[in-house]
C-alpha positions as CSV (number, residue, x, y, z in Angstrom):
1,X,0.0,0.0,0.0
2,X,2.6,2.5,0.9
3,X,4.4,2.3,-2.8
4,X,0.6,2.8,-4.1
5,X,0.5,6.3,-1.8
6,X,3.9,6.9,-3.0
7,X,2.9,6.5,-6.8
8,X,-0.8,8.7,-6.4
9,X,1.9,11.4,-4.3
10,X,4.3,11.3,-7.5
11,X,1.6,11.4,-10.0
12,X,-0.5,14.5,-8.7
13,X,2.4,16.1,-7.2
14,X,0.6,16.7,-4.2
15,X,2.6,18.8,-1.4
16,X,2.0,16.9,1.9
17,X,1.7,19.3,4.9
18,X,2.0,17.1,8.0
19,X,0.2,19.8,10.5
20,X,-2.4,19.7,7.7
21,X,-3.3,16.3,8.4
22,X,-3.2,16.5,11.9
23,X,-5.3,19.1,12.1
24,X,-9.3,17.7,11.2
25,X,-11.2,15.4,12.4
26,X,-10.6,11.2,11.1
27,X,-14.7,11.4,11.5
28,X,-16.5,14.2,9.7
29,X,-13.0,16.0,8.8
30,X,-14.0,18.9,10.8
31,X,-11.1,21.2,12.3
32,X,-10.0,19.9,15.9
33,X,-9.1,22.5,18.2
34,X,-6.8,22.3,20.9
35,X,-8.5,21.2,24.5
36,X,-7.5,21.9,28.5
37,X,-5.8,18.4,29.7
38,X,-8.8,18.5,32.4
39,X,-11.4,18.9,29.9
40,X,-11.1,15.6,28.5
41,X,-10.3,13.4,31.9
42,X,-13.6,11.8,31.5
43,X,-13.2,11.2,27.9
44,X,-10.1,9.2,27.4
45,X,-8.9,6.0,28.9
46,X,-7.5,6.6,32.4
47,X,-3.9,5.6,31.3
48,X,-4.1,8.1,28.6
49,X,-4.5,10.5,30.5
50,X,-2.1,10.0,32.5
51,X,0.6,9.5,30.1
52,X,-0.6,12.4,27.9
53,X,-0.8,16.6,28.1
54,X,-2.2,17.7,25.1
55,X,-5.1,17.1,23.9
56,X,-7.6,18.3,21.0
57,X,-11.4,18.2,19.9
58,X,-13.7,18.2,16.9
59,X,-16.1,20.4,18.0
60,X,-18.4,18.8,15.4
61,X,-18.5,15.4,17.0
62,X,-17.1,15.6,20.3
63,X,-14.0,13.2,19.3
64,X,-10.7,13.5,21.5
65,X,-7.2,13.1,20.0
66,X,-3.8,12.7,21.1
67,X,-0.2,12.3,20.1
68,X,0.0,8.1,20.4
69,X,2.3,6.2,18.8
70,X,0.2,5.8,15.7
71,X,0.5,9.7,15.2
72,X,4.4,8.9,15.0
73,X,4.1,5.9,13.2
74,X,1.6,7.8,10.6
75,X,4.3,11.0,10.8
76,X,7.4,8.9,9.8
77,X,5.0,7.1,6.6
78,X,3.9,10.5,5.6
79,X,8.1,11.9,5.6
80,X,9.1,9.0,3.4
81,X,6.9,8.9,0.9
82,X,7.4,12.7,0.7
83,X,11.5,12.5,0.5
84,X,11.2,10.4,-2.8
């Protein structure tokens, strides 16, 4: 799959910003804003919370997201197929 993402990135040119994926919702692709740590205790896994500080929101449908190692893992995909 990954020398498929690499081929549509070659082909279209497309410019990935990583901030720019980050940044909306995997849901409804709404804009997440950042959220208060305490905000979101409730919301999140206890351990989560625990091990994490930042936090943000989609204000559309209430979904809370993190920096987890997925974020990295997703973060390292996106910087090779956009060194090529």
């Amino acid at each position: 799959m990954e020398q498929q993402l690499e081929e549509v990135v070659k082909h279209f040119s497309l410019n990935i910003d990583e901030d720019a994926i980050l940044s909306r919702c995997t849901i409804c692709n709404s804009p997440v804003i950042p959220v208060a740590r305490e905000n979101v205790k409730n919301d999140v896994p206890e351990h989560i919370w625990k091990h994490h500080h930042i936090f943000h929101r989609c204000p559309r449908c209430g979904r809370v997201y993190w920096m987890g190692s997925h974020v990295e893992d997703m973060v390292k995909r996106i910087q090779r197929l956009t060194s090529h």
